[in-house]
Biotite code that builds the C-alpha atoms (Angstrom):
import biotite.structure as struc

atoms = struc.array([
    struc.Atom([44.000, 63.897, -26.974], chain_id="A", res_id=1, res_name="UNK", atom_name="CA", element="C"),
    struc.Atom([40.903, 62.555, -26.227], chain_id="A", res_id=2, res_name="UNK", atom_name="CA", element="C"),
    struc.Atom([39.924, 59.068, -24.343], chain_id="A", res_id=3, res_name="UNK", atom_name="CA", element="C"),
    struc.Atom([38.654, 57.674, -27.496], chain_id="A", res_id=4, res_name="UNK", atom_name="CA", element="C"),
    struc.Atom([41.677, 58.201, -29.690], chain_id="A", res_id=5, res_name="UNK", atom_name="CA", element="C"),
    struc.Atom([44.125, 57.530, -26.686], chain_id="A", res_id=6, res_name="UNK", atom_name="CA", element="C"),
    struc.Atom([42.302, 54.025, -26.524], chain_id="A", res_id=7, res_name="UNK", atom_name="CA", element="C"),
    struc.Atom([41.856, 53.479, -30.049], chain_id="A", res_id=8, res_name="UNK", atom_name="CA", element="C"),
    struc.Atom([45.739, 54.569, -30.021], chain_id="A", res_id=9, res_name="UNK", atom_name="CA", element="C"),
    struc.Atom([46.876, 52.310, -27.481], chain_id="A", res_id=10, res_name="UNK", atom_name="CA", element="C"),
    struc.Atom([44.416, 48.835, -28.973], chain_id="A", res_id=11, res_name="UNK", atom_name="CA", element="C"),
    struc.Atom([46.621, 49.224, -32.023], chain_id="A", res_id=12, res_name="UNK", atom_name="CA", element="C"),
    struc.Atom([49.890, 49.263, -30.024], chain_id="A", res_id=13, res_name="UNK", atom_name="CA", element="C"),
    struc.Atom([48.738, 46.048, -28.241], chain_id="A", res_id=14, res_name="UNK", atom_name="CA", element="C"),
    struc.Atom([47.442, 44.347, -31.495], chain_id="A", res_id=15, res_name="UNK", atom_name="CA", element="C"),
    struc.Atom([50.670, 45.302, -33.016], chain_id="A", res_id=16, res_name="UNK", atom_name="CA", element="C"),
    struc.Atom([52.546, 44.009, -30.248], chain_id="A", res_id=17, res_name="UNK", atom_name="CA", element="C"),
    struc.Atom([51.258, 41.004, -29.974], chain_id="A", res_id=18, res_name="UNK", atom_name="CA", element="C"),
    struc.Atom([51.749, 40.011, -33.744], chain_id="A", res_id=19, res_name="UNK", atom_name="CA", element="C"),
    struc.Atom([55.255, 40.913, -33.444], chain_id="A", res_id=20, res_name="UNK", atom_name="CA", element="C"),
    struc.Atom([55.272, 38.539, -30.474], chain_id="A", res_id=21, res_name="UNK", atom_name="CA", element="C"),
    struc.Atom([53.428, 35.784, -32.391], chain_id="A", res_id=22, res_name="UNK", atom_name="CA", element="C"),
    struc.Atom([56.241, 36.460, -35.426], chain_id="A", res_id=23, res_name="UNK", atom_name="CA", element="C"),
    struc.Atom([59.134, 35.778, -33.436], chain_id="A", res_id=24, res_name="UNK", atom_name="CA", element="C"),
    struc.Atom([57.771, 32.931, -31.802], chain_id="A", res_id=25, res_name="UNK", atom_name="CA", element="C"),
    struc.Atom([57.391, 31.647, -35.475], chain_id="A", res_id=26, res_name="UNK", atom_name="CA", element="C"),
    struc.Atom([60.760, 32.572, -36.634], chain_id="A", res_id=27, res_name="UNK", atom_name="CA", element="C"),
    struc.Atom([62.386, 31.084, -33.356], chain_id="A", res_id=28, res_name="UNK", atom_name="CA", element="C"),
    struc.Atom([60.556, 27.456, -34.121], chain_id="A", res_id=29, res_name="UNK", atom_name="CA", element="C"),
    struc.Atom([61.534, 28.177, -37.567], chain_id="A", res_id=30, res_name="UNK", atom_name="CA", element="C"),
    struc.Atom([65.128, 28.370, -36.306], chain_id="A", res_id=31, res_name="UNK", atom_name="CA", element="C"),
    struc.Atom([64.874, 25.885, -33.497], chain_id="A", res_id=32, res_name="UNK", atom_name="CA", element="C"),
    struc.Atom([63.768, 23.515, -36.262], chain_id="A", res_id=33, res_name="UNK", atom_name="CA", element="C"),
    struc.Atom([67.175, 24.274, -38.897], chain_id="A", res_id=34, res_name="UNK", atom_name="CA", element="C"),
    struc.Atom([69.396, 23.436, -36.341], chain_id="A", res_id=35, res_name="UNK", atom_name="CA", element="C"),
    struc.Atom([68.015, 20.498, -35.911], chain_id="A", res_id=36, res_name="UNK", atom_name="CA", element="C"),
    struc.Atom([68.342, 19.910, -38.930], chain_id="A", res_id=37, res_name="UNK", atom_name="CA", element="C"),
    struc.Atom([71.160, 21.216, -39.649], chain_id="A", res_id=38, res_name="UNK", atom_name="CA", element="C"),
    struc.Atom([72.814, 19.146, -36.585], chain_id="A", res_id=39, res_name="UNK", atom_name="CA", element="C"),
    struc.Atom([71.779, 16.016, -38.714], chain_id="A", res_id=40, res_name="UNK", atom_name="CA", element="C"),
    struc.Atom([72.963, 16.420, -41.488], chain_id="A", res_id=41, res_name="UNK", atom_name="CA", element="C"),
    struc.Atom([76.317, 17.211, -40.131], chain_id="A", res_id=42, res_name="UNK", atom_name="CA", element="C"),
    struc.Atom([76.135, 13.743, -38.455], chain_id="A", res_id=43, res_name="UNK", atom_name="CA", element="C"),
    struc.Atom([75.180, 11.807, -41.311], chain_id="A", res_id=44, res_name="UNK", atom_name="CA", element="C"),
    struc.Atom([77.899, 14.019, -43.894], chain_id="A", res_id=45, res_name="UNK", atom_name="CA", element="C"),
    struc.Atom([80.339, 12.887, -41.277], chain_id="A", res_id=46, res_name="UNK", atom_name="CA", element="C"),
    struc.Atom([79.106, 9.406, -41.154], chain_id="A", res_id=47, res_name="UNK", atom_name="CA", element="C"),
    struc.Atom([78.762, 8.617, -45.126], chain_id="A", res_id=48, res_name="UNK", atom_name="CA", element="C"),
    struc.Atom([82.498, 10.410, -45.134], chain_id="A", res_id=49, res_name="UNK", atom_name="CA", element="C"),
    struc.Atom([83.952, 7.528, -42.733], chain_id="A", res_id=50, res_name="UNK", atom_name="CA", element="C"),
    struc.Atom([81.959, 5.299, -44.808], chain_id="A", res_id=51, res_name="UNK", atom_name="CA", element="C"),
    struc.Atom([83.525, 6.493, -48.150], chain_id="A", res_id=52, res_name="UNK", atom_name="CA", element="C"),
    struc.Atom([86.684, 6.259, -46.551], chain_id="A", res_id=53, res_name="UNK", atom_name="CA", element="C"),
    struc.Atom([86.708, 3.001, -45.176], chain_id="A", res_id=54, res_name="UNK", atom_name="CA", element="C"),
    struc.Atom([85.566, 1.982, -48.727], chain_id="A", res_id=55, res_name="UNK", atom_name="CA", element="C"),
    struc.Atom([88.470, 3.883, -50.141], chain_id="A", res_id=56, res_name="UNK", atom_name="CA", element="C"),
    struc.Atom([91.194, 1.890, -47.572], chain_id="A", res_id=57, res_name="UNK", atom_name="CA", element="C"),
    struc.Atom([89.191, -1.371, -48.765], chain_id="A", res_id=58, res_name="UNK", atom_name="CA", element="C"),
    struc.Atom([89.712, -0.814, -52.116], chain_id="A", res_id=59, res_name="UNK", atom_name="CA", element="C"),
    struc.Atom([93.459, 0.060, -51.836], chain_id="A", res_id=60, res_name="UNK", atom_name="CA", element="C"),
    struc.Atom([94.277, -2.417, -49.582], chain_id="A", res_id=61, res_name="UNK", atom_name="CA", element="C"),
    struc.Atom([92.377, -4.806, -51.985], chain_id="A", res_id=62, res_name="UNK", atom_name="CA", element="C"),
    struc.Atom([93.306, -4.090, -54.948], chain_id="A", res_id=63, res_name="UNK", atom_name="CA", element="C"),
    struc.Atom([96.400, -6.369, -55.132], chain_id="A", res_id=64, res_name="UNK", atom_name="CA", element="C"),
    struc.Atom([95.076, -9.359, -54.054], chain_id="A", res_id=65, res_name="UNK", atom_name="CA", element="C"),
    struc.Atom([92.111, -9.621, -56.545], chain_id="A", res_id=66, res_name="UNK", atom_name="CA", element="C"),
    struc.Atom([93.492, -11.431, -59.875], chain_id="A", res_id=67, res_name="UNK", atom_name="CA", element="C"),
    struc.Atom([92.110, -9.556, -62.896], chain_id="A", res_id=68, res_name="UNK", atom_name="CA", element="C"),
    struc.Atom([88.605, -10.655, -64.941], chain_id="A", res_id=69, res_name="UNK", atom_name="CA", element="C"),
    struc.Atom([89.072, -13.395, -67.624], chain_id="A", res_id=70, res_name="UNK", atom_name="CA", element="C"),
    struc.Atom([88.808, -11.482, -70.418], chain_id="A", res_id=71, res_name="UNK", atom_name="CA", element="C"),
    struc.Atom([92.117, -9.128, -69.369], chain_id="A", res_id=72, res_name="UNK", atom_name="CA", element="C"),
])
């Protein structure tokens, strides 16, 4: 093999190296970044649940107390 193909060879190996490189830098942000979010919407699911529940225990515990409309 000569020194020109050997070089040429070996410049394509490094270009193709380094995009691979530059790709899973991208896909790890790219990951990084959905467990973020990911992490927050777990909070706030958990959140509006103890919300909908305390509005559920509300309403039960309510619900006798509260005369009916007028019009019943």
């Amino acid at each position: 093999m000569s020194d020109d193909a050997l070089l040429t060879r070996i410049e394509k190996l490094e270009e193709r190296s380094a995009f691979q490189e530059h790709t899973i830098e991208e896909l790890s942000d790219a990951i990084t970044d959905q467990w973020k979010l990911i992490d927050k919407l777990k909070r706030e699911v958990g959140r509006l649940t103890d919300e909908l529940k305390e509005v559920g225990d509300n309403m039960a515990q309510g619900a006798g107390r509260e005369p009916p409309p007028p019009h019943y």
